[in-house]
VEXKERO-902408 format. One line per 4 residues: number of its first residue (from 1); their letters; for each residue x negated, y, z negated of N, C-alpha, C. Coordinates in Angstrom, 2 decimals. Example, Ala and Ser with C-alpha at 12.3 -4.5 7.8 and 13.67 -1.06 7.14 Angstrom:
<recs>
1> AS> -13.19 -5.69 -7.80 -12.30 -4.50 -7.80 -13.20 -3.30 -7.80; -12.85 -2.25 -7.08 -13.67 -1.06 -7.14 -12.90 0.03 -7.87
</recs>
This chain:
<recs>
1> XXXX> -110.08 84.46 29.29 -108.79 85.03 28.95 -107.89 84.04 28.21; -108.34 83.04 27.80 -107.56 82.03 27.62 -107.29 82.52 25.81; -108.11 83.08 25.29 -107.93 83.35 23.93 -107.13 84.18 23.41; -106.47 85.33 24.55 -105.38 86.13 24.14 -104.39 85.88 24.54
5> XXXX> -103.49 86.38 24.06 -101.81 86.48 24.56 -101.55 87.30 25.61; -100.50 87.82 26.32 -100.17 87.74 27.27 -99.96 89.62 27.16; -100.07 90.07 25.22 -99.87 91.36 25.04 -101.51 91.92 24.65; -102.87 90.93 24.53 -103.71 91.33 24.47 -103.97 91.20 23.22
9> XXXX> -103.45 90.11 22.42 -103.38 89.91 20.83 -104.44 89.21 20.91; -105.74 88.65 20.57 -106.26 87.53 20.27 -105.78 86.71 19.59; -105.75 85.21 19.78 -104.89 84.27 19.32 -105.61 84.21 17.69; -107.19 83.95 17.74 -107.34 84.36 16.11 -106.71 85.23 15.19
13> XXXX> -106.86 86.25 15.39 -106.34 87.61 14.65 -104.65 86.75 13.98; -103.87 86.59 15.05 -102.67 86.16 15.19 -102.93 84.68 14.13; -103.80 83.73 13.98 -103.97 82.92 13.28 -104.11 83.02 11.69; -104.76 84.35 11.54 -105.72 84.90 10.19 -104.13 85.17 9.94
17> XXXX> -103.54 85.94 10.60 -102.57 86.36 9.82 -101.02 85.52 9.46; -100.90 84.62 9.96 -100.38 83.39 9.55 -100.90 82.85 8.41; -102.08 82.50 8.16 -102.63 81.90 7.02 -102.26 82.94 5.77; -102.29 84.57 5.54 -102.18 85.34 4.83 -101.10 85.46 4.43
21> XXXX> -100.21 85.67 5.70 -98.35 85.73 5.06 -98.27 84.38 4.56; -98.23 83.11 5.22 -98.39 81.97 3.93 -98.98 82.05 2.98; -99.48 82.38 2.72 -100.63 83.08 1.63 -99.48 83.77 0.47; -99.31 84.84 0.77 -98.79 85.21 0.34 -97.35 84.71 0.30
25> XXXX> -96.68 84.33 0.78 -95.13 83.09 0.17 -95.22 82.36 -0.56; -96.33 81.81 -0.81 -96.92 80.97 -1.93 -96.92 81.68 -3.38; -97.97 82.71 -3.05 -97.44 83.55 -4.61 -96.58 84.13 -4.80; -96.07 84.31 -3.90 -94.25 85.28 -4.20 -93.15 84.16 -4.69
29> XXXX> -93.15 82.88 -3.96 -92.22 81.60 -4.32 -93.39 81.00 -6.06; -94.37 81.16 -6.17 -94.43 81.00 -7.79 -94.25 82.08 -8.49; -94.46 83.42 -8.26 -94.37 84.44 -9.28 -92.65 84.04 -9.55; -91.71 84.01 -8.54 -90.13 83.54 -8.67 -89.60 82.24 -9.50
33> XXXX> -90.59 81.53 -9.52 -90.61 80.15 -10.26 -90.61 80.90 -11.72; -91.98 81.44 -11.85 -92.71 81.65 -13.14 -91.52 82.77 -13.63; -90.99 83.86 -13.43 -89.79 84.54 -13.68 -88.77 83.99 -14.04; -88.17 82.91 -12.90 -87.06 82.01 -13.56 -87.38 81.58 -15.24
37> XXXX> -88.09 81.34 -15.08 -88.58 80.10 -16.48 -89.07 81.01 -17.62; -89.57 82.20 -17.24 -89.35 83.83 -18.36 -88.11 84.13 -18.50; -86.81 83.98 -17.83 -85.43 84.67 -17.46 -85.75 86.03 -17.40; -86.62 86.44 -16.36 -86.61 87.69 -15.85 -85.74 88.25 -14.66
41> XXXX> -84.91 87.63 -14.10 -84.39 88.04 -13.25 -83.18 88.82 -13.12; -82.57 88.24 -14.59 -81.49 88.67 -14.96 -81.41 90.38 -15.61; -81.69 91.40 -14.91 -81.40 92.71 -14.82 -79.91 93.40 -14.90; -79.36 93.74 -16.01 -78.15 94.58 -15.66 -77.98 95.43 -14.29
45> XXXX> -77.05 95.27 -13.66 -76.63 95.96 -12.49 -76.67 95.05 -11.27; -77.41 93.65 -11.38 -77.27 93.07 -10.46 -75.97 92.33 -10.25; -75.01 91.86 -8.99 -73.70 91.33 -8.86 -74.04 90.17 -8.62; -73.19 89.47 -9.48 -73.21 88.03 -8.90 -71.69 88.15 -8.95
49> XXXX> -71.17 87.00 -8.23 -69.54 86.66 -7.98 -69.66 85.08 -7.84; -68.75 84.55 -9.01 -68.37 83.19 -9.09 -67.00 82.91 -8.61; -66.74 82.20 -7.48 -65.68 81.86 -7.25 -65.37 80.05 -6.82; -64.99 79.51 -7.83 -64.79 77.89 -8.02 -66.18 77.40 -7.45
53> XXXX> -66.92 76.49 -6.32 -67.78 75.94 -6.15 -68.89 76.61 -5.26; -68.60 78.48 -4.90 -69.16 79.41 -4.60 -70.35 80.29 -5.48; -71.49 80.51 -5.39 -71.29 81.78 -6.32 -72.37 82.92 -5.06; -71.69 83.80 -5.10 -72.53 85.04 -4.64 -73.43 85.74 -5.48
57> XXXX> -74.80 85.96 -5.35 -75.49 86.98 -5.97 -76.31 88.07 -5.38; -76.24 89.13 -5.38 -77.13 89.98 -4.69 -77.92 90.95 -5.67; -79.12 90.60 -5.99 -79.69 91.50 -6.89 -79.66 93.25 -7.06; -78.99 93.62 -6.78 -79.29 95.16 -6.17 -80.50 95.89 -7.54
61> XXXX> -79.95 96.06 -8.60 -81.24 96.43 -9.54 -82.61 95.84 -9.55; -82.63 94.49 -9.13 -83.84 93.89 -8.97 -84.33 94.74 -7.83; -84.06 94.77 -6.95 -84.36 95.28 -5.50 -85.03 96.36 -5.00; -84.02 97.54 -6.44 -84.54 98.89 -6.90 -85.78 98.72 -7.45
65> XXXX> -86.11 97.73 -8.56 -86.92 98.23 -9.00 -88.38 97.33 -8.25; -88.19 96.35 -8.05 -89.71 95.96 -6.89 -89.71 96.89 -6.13; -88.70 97.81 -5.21 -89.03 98.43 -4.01 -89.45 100.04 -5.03; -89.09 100.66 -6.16 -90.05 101.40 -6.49 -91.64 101.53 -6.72
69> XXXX> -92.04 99.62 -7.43 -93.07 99.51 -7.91 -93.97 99.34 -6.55; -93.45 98.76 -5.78 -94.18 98.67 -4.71 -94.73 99.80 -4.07; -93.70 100.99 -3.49 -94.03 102.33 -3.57 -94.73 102.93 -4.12; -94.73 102.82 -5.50 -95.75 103.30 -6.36 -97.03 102.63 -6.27
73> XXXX> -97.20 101.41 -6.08 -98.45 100.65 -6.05 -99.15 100.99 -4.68; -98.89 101.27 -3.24 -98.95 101.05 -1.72 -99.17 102.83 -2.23; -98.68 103.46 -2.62 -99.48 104.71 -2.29 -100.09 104.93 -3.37; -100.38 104.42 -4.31 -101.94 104.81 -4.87 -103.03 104.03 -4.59
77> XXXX> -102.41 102.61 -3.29 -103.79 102.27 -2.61 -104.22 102.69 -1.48; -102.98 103.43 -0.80 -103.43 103.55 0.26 -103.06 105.49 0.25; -103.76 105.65 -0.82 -103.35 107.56 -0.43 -104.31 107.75 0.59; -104.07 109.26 1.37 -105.29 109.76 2.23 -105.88 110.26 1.36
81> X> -107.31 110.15 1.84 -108.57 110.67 1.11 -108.01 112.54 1.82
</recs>
């Protein structure tokens, strides 16, 4: 019993998937690199607010449009047969 958790997780499983979400932060923090340095980020509709040694930004159009493509991508991989 020593290999599961206390909810019946195996501590592997729980390992694999640590390695994957790092995994994946890795290419999400370079695809963000590689964008910066395209100036892709800069989308009309997103707010930024400069105030003296502040600045606020909240992408909202960016946001829209990954969370469409994603949608669109996640169900044409994962439609039901």
């Amino acid at each position: 019993m020593a290999n599961f958790l206390a909810t019946g997780v195996p501590i592997l499983e729980i390992g694999r998937s640590l390695i994957v979400f790092g995994a994946l932060m890795v290419v999400a923090g370079g695809a963000m690199l590689l964008a910066t340095r395209l100036g892709l980020p800069h989308v009309p509709g997103d707010i930024v607010l400069r105030r003296g040694p502040m600045t606020f930004a909240f992408p909202i159009a960016t946001c829209l449009i990954i969370s469409v493509v994603l949608t669109l991508l996640l169900n044409l991989l994962y439609r039901p047969a």
